[in-house]
C-alpha positions as CSV (number, residue, x, y, z in Angstrom):
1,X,4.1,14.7,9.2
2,X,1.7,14.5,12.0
3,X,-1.3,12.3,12.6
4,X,-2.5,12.6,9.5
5,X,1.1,11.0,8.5
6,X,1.1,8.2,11.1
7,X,-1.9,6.9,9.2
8,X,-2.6,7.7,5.9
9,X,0.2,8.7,3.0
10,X,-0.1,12.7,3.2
11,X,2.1,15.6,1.8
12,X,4.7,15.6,3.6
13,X,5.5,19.1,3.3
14,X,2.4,20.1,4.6
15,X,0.9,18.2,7.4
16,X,-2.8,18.2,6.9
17,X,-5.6,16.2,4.4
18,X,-3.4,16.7,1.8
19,X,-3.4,13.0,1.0
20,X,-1.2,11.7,-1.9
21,X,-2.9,8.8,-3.0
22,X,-6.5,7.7,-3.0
């Protein structure tokens, strides 16, 4: 992942607001 990754739980296929959870 990418930024969004570093901070938040996101796909981790695709790095972008695809959060997981919550």
């Amino acid at each position: 992942t990418g930024k969004f990754g570093a901070m938040m739980q996101v796909n981790i296929e695709n790095d972008g607001p695809v959060y997981i959870c919550c």
